[in-house]
PAZAPA-4460 file (N, C-alpha, C; in steps of 0.05 Angstrom, whole numbers, plus 32768, in hexadecimal, padded with zeros to 4 digits):
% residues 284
    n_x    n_y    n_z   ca_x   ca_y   ca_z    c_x    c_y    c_z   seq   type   mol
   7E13   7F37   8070   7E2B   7F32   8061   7E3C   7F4C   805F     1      X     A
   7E2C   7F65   805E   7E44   7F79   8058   7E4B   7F85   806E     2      X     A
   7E3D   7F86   808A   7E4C   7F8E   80A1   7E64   7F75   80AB     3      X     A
   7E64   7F64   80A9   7E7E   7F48   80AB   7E8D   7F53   8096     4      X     A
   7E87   7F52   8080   7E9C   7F58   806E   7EB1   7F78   8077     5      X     A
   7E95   7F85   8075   7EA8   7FA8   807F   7EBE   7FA6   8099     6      X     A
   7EB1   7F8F   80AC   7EC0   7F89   80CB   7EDE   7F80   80BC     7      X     A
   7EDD   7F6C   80AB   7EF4   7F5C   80A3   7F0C   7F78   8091     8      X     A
   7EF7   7F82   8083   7F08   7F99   8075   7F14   7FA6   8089     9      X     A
   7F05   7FB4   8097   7F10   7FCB   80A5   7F24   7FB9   80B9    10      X     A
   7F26   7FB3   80C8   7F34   7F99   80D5   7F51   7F9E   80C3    11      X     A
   7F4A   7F8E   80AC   7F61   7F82   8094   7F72   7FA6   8092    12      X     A
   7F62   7FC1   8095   7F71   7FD7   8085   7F85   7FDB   80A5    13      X     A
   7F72   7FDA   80AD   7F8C   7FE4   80C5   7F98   7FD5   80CC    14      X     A
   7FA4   7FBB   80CE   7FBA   7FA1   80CC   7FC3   7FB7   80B3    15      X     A
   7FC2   7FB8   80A0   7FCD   7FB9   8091   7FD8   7FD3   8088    16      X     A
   7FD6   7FE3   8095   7FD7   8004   809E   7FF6   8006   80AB    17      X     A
   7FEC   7FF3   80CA   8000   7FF2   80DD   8017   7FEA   80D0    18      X     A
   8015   7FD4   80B8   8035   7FCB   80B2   803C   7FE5   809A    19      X     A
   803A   7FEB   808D   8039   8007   807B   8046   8016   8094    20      X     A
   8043   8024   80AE   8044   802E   80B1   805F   802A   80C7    21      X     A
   8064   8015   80D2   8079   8007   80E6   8087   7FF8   80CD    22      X     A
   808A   7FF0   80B7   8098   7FE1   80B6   80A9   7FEC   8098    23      X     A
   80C7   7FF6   8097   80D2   8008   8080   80D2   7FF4   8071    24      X     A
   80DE   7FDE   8077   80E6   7FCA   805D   80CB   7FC1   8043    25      X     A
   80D2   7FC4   802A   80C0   7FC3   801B   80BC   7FA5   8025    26      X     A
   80CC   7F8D   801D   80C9   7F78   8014   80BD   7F6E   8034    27      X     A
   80C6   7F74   8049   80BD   7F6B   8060   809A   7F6B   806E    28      X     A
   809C   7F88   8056   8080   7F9A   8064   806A   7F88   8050    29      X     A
   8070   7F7E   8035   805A   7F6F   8024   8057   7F56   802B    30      X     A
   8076   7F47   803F   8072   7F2D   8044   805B   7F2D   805D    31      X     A
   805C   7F40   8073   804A   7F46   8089   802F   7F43   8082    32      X     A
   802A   7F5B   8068   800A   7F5D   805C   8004   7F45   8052    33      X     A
   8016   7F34   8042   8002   7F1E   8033   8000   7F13   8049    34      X     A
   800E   7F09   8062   8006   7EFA   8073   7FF1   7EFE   808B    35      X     A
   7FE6   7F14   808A   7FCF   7F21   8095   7FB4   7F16   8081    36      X     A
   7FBD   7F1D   806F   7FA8   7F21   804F   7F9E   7F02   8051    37      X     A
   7FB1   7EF1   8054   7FAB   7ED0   804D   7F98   7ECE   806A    38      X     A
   7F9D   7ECF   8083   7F90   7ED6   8098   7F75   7ED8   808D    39      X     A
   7F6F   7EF3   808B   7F54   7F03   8090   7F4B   7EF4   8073    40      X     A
   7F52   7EEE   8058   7F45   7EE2   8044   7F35   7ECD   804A    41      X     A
   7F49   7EBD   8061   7F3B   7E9D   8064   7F28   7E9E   8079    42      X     A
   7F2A   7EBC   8085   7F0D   7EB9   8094   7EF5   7EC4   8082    43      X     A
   7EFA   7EDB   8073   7EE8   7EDE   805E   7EE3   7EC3   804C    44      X     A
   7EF4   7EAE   8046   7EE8   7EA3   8034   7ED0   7E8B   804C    45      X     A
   7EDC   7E8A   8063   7ED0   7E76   8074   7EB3   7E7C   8076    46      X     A
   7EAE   7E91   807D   7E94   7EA2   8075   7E83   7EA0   8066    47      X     A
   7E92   7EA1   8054   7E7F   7EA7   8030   7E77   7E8C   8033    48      X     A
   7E84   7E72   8031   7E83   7E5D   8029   7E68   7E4E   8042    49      X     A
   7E68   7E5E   804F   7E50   7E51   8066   7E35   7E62   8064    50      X     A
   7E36   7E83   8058   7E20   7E91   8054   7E10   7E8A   8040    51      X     A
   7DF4   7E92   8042   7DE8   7E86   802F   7DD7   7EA4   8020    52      X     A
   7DEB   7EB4   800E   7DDB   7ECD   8000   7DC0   7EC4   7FF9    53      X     A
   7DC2   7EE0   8003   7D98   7EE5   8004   7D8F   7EE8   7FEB    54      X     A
   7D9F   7EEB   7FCA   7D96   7EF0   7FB2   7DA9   7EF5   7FA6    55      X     A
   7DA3   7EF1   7F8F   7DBB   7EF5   7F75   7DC5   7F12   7F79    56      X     A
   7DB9   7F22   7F84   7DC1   7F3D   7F8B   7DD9   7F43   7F9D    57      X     A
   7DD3   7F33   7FAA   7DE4   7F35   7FC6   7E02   7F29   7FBE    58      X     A
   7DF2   7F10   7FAF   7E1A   7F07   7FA8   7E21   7F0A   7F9E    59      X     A
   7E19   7F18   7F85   7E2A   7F27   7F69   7E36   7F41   7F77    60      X     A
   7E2E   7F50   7F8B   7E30   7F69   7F9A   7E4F   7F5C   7FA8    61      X     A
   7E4B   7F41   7FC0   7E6A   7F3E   7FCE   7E7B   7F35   7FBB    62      X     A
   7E73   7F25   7F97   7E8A   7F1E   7F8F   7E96   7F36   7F76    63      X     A
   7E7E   7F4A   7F79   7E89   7F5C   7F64   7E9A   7F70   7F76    64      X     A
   7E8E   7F7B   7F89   7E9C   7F93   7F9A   7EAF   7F90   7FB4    65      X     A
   7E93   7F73   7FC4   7EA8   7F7E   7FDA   7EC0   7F67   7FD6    66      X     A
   7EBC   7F42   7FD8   7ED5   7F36   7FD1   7EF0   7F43   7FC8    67      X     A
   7EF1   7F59   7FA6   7F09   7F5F   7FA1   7F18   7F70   7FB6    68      X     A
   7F08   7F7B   7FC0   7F18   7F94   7FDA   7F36   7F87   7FE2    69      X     A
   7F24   7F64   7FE7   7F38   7F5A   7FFB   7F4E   7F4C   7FEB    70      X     A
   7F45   7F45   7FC8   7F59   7F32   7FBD   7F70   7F40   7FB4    71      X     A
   7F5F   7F5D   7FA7   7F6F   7F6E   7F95   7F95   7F76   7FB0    72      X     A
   7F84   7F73   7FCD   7FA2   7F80   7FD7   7FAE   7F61   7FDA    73      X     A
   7FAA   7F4D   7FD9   7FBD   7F32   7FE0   7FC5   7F31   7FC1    74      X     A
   7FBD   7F3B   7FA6   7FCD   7F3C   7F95   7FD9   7F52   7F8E    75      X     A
   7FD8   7F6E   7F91   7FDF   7F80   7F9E   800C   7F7E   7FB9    76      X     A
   8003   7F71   7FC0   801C   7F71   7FDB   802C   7F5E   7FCC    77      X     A
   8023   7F46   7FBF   802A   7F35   7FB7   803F   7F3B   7F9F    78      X     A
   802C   7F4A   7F88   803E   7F57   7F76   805A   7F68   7F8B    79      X     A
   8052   7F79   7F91   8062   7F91   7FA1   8077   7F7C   7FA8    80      X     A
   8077   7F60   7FB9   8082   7F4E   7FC5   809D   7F44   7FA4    81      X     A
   8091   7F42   7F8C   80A2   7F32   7F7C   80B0   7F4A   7F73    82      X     A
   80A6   7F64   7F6E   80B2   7F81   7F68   80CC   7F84   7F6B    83      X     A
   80C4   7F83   7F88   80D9   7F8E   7F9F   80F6   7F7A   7FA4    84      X     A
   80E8   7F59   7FA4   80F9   7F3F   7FA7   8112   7F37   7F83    85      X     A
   8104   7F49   7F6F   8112   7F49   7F5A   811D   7F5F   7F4D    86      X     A
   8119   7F76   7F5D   8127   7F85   7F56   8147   7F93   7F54    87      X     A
   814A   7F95   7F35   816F   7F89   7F34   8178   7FAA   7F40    88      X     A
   819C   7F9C   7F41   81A9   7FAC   7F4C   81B6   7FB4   7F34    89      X     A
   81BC   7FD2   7F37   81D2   7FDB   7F21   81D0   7FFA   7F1F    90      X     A
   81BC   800A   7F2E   81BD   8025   7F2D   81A4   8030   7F28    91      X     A
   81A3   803C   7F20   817F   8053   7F1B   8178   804B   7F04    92      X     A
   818E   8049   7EEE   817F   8047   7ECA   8173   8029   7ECB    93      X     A
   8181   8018   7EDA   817D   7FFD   7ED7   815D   7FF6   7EE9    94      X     A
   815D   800C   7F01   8142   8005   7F0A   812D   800F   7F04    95      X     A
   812B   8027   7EF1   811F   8033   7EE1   811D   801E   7ECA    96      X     A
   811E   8016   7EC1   811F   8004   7EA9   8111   7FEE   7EBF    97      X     A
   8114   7FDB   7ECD   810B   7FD0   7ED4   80E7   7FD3   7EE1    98      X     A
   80E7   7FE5   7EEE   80CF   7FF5   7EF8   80B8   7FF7   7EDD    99      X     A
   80C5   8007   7ECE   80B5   8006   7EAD   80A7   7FF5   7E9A   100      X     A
   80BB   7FDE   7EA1   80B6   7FC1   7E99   80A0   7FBB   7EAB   101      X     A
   80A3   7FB9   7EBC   808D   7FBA   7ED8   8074   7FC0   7ED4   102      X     A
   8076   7FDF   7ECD   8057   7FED   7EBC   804F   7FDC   7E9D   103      X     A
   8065   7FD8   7E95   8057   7FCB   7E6D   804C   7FB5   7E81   104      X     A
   804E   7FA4   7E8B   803F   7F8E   7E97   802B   7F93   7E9A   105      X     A
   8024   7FAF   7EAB   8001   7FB0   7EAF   7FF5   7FB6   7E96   106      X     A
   8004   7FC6   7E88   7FF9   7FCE   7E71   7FF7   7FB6   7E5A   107      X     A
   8004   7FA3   7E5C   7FF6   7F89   7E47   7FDE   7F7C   7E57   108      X     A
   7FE2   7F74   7E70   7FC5   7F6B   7E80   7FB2   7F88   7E75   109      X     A
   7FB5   7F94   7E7B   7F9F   7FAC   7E6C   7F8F   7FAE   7E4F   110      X     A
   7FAD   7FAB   7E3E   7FA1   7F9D   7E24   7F90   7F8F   7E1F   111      X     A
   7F9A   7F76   7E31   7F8B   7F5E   7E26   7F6A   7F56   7E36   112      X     A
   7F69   7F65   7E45   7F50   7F6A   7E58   7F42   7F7F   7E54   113      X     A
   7F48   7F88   7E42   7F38   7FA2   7E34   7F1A   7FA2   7E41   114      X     A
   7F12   7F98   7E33   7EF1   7F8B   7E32   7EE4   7F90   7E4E   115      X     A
   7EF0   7F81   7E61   7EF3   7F78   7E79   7EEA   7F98   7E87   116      X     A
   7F04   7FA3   7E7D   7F0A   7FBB   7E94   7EFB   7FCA   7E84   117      X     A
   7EF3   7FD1   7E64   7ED9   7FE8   7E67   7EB7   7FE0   7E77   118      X     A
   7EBC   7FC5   7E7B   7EA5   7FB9   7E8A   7E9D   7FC0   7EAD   119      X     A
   7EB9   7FC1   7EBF   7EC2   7FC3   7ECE   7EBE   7FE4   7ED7   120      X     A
   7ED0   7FF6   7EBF   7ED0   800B   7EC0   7EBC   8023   7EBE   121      X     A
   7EA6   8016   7EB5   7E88   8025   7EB2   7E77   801C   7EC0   122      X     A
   7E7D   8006   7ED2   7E5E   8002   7EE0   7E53   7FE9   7ED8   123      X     A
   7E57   7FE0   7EC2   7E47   7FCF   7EB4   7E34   7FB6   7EC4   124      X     A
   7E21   7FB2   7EB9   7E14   7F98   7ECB   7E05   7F86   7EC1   125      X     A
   7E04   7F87   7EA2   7DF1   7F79   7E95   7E07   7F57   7E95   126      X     A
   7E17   7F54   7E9A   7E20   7F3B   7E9A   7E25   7F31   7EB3   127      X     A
   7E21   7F42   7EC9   7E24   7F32   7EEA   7E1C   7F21   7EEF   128      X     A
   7E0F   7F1A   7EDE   7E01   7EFA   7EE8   7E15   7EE3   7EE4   129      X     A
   7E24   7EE4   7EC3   7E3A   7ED9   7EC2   7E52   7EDC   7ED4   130      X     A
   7E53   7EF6   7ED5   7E77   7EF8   7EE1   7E79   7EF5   7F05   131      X     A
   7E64   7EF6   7F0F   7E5E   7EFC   7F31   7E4E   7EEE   7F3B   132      X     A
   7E45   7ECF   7F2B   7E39   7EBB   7F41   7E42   7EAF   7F3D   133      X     A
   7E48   7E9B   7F53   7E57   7E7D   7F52   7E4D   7E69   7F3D   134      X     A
   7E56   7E55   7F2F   7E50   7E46   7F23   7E47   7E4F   7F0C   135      X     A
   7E46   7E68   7EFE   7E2E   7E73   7EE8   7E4E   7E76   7ED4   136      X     A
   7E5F   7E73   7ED3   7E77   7E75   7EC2   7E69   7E6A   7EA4   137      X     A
   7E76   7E7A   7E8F   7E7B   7E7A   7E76   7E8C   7E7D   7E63   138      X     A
   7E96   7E61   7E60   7EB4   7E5F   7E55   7EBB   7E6A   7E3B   139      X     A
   7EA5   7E7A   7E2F   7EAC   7E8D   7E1E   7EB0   7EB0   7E28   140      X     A
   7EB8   7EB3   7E45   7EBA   7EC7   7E47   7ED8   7ED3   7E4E   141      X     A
   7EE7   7EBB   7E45   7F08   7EC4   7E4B   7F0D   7EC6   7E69   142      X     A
   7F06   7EA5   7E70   7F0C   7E9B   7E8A   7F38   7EA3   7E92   143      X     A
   7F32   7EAE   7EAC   7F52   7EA6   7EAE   7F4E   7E88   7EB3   144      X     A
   7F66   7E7E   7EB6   7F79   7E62   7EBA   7F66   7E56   7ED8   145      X     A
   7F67   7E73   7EF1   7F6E   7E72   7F04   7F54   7E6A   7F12   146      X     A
   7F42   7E78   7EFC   7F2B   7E5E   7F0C   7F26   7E50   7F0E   147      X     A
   7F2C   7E38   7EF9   7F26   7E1A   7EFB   7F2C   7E15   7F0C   148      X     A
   7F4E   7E16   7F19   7F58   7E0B   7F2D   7F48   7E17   7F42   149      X     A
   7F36   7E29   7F4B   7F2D   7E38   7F60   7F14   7E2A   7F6A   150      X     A
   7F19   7E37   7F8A   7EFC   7E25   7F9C   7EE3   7E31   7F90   151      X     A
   7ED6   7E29   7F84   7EB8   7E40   7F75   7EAD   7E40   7F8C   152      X     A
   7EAA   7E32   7FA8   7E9F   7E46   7FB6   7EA2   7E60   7FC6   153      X     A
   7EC1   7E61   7FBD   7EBD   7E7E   7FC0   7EC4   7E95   7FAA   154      X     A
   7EC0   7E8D   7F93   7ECC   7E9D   7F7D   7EB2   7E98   7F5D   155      X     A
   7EB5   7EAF   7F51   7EA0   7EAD   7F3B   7EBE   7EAD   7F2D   156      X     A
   7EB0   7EB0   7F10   7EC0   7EB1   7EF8   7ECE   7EC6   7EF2   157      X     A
   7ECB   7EDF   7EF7   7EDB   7F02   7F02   7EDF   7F06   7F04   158      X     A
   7EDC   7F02   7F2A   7EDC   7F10   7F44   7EF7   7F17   7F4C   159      X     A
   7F0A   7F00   7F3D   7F23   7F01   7F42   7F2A   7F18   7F2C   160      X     A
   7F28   7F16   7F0E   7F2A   7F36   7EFA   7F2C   7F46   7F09   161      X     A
   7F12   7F4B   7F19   7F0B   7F69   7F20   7F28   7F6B   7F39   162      X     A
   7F24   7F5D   7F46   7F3F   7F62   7F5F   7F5F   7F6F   7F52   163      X     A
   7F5B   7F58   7F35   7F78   7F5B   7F2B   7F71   7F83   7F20   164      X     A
   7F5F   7F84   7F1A   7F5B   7FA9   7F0A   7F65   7FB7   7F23   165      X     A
   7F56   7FB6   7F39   7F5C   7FC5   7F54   7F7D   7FBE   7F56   166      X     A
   7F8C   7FA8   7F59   7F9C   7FAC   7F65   7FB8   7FB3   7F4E   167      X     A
   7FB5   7FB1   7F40   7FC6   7FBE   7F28   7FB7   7FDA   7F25   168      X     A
   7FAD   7FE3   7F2C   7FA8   8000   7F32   7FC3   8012   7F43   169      X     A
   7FC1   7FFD   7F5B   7FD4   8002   7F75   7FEE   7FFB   7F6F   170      X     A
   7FF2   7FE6   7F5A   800C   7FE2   7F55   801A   7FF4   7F3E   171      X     A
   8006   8002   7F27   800E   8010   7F21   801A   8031   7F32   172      X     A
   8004   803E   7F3F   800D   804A   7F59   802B   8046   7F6A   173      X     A
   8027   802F   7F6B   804E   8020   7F7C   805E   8027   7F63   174      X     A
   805B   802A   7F4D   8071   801F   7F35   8076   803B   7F39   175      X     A
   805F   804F   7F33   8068   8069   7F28   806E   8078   7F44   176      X     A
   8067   807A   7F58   8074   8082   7F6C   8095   807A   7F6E   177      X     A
   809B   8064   7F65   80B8   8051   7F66   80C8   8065   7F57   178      X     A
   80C1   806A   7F3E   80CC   8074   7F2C   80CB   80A0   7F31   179      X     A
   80BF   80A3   7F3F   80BD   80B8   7F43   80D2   80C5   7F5D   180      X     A
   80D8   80B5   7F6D   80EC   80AA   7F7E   810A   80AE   7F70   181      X     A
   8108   809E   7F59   8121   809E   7F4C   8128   80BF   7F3D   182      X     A
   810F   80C5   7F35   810E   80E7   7F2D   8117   80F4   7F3D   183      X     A
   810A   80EF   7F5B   8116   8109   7F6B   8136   8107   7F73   184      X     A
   8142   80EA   7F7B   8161   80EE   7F7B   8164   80F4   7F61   185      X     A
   8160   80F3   7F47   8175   80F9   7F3D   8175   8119   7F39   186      X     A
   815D   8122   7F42   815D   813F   7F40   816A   8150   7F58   187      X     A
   8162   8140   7F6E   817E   814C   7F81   819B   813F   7F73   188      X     A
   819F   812F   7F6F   81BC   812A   7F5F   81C2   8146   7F52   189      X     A
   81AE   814B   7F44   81BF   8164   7F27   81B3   8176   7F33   190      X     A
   81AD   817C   7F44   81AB   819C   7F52   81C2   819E   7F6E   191      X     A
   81CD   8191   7F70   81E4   8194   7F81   81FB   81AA   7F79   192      X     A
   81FC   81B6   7F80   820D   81CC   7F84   8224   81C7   7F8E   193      X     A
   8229   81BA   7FA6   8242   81C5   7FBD   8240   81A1   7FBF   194      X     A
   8254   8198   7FCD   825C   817C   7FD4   8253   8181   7FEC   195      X     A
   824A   8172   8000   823B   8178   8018   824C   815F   802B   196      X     A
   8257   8165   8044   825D   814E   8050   8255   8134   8052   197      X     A
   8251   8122   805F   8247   8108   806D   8240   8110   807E   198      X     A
   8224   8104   8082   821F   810C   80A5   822E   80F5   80B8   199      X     A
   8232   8107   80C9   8233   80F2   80DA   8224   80F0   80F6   200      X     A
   8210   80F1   80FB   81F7   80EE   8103   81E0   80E2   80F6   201      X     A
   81DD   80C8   80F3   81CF   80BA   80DD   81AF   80B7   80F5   202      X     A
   819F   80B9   80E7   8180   80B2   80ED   8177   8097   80EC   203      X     A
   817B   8086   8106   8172   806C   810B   815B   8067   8116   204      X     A
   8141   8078   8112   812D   806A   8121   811E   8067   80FE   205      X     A
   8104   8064   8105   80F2   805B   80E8   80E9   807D   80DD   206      X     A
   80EF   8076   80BC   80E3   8091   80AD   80CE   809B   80B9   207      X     A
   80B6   8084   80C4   80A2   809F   80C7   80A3   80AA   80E0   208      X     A
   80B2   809F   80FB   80B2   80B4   8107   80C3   80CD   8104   209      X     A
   80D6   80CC   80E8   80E0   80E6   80E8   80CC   80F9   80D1   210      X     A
   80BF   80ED   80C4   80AA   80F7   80BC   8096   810C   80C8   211      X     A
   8091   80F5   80E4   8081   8105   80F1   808A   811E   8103   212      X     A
   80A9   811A   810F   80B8   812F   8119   80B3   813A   8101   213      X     A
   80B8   8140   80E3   80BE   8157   80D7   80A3   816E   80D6   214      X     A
   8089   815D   80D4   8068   8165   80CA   806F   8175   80E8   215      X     A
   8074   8171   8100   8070   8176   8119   807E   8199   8113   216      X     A
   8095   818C   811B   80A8   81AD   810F   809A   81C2   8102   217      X     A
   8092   81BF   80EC   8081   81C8   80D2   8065   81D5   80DB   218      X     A
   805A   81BB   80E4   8041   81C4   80F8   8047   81E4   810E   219      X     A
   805E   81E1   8121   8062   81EF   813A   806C   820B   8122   220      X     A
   807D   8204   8113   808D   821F   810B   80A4   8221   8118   221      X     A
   80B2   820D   811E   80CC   8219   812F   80E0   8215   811A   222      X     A
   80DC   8217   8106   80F4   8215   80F4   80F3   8237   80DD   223      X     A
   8105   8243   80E1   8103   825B   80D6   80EF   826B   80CA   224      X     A
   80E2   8274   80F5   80D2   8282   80EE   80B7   8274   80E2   225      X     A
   80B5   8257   80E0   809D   8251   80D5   8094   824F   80B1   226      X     A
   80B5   8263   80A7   80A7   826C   808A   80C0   8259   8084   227      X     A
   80BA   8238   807C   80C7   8228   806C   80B5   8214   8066   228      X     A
   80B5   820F   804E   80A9   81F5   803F   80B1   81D9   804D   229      X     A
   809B   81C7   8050   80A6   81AE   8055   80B1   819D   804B   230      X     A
   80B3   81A3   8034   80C6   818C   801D   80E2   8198   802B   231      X     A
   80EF   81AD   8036   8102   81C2   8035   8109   81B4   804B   232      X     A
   80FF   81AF   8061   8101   81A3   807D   8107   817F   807A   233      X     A
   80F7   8176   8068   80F6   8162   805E   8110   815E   8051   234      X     A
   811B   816F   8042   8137   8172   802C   814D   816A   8043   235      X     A
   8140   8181   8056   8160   818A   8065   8163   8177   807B   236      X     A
   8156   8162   8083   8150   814F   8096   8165   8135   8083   237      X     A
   814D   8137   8066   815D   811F   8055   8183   811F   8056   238      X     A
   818C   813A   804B   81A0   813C   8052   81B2   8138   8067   239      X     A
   81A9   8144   807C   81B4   8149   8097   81BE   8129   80A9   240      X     A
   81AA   811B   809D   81A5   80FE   80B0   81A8   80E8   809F   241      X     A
   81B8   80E5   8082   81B7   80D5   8072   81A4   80C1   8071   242      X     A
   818D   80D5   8065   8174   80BA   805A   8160   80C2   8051   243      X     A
   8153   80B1   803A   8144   80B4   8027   8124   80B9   8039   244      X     A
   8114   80CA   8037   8101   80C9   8038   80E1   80BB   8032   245      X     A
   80EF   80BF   8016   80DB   80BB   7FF7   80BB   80CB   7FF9   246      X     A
   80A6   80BD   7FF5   808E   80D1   7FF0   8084   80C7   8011   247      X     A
   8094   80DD   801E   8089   80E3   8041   8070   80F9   8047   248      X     A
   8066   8105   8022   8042   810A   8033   8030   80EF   8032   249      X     A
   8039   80D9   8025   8026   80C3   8028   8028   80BD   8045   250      X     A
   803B   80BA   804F   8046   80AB   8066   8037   80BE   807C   251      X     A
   8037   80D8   8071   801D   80ED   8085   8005   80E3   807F   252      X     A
   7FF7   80DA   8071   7FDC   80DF   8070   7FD9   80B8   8073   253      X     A
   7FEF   80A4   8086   7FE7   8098   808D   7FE7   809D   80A6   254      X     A
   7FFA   80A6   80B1   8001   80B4   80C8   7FDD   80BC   80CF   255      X     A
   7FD5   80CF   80C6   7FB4   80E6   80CD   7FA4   80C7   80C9   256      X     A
   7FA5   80B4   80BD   7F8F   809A   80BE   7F96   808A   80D6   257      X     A
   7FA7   8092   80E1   7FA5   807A   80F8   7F97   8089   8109   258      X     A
   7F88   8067   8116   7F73   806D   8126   7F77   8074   8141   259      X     A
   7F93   806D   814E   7F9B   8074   8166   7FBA   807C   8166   260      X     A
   7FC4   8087   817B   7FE1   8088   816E   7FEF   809E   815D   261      X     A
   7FE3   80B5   8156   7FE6   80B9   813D   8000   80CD   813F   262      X     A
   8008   80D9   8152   8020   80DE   8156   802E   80CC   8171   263      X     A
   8030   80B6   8164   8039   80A2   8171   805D   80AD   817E   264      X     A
   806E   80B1   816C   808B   80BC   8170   8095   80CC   8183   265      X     A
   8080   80E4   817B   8080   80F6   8191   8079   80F9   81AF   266      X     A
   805D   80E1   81AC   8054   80DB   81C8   8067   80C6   81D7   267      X     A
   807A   80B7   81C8   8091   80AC   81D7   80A3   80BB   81DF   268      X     A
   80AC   80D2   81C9   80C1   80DF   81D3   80BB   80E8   81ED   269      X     A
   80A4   80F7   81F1   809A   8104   8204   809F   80F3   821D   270      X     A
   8094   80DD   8218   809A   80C7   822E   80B1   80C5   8236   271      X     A
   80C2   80C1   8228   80E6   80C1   8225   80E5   80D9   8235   272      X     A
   80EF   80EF   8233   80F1   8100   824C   80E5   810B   8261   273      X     A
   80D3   8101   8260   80BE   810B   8280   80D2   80EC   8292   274      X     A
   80D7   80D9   8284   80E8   80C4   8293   80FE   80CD   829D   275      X     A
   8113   80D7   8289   8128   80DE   8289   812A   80FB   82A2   276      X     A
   8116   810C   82A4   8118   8123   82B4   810B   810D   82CE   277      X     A
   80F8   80FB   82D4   80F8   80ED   82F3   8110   80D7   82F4   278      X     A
   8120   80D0   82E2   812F   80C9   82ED   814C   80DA   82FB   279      X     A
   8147   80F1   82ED   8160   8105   82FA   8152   8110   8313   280      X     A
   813E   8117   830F   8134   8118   832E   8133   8107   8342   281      X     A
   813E   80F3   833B   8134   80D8   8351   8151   80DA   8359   282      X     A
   8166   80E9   834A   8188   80DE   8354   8184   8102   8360   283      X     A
   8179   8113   8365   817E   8127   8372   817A   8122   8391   284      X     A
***
């Protein structure tokens, strides 16, 4: 059970890597993942529902640990999906306010799951028998809604809790990164000095390959002497080519996780002119 399962994970991270990483649009990039997520779920659930665990050990273990891995990100993208699809227009204070509202949300599910999450949060195991085998439900334990309606063979009374803790973890993460975003324009806003042109040379390929051109630069040193900060390169790029960056060391340290590819941009550019120099040779 846990080498299928780890196959399906690891599988599910990199699908889900690749669109993170090719695809800028928020709302586009969460519609891609849930539709991966619904994929790889219904083969995990196809699975479960035909295996026959070797002991109460075993299945309190896939519905306590490994199951949420996979629910927590289909509710996870999902949220991110209604975030993104409702978020109003009207300027920074208005999406700041909105975003915030965003967080009091997790923080009343937090409230009211108290119990839950110091159970969750320490380890606990004297009740797994209730919350992590099928059929063993106890409707005095502050059932959600969402199990009744649910297939019990593939779901305990929990399993779904624990996914929702994990992935409001991540969505808190999205909120305050969101809002941290809004910090940094407005702090370039009030540190502006001089009125700066328009470019007019705009940057049309995808953020991370200019990402990775900038790490590259940075890497070699060919930018003054070597002795410049990368936020500074990163600044003067944002400027120069009208466009937002936002937090482009994440976008590196997806960049260093891919498994092949990993200066994907560059190895095309490269391609791009070794073409371009045989094709001028071919007209000599």
């Amino acid at each position: 059970m846990k080498n299928t399962t780890a196959n399906l994970l690891n599988d599910l991270n990199s699908q889900l890597q690749f669109i993170r990483l090719e695809t800028e649009d928020a709302i586009k990039a969460a519609e891609l993942s849930l539709k991966v997520l619904l994929s790889v779920i219904d083969k995990l659930k196809r699975f479960t529902i035909k295996y026959k665990f070797k002991n109460e050990a075993e299945e309190i273990y896939f519905f306590k640990y490994q199951k949420p891995l996979f629910i927590s990100k289909l509710i996870y993208h999902n949220r991110v999906l209604n975030i993104e699809t409702k978020k109003p227009y009207g300027g920074e204070k208005v999406t700041r306010k909105y975003l915030n509202n965003e967080l009091d949300k997790l923080k009343r599910f937090f409230d009211n799951n108290l119990e839950f999450y110091k159970y969750h949060r320490t380890n606990s195991t004297y009740l797994d028998h209730k919350y992590f085998i099928r059929g063993k439900h106890d409707i005095k334990l502050s059932l959600d809604t969402f199990y009744f309606e649910a297939d019990h063979r593939f779901c305990t009374s929990h399993d779904y809790k624990v996914a929702k803790i994990i992935a409001h973890d991540l969505v808190q993460v999205y909120l305050e990164d969101e809002i941290a975003n809004l910090d940094r324009k407005e702090l370039k806003a009030h540190s502006k000095t001089e009125v700066l042109p328009k470019p007019t040379i705009f940057w049309t390929g995808s953020k991370v390959a200019l990402i990775e051109l900038i790490y590259a630069l940075h890497a070699d040193g060919s930018l003054n002497n070597g002795k410049i900060e990368l936020n500074a390169i990163a600044d003067f790029f944002e400027k120069s080519f009208g466009i937002e960056l936002g937090q482009f060391h994440r976008s590196f340290l997806e960049l260093r996780e891919r498994k092949t590819g990993r200066t994907k941009y560059i190895d095309t550019l490269k391609e791009k002119l070794i073409k371009r120099m045989d094709d001028a040779d071919d007209l000599l």
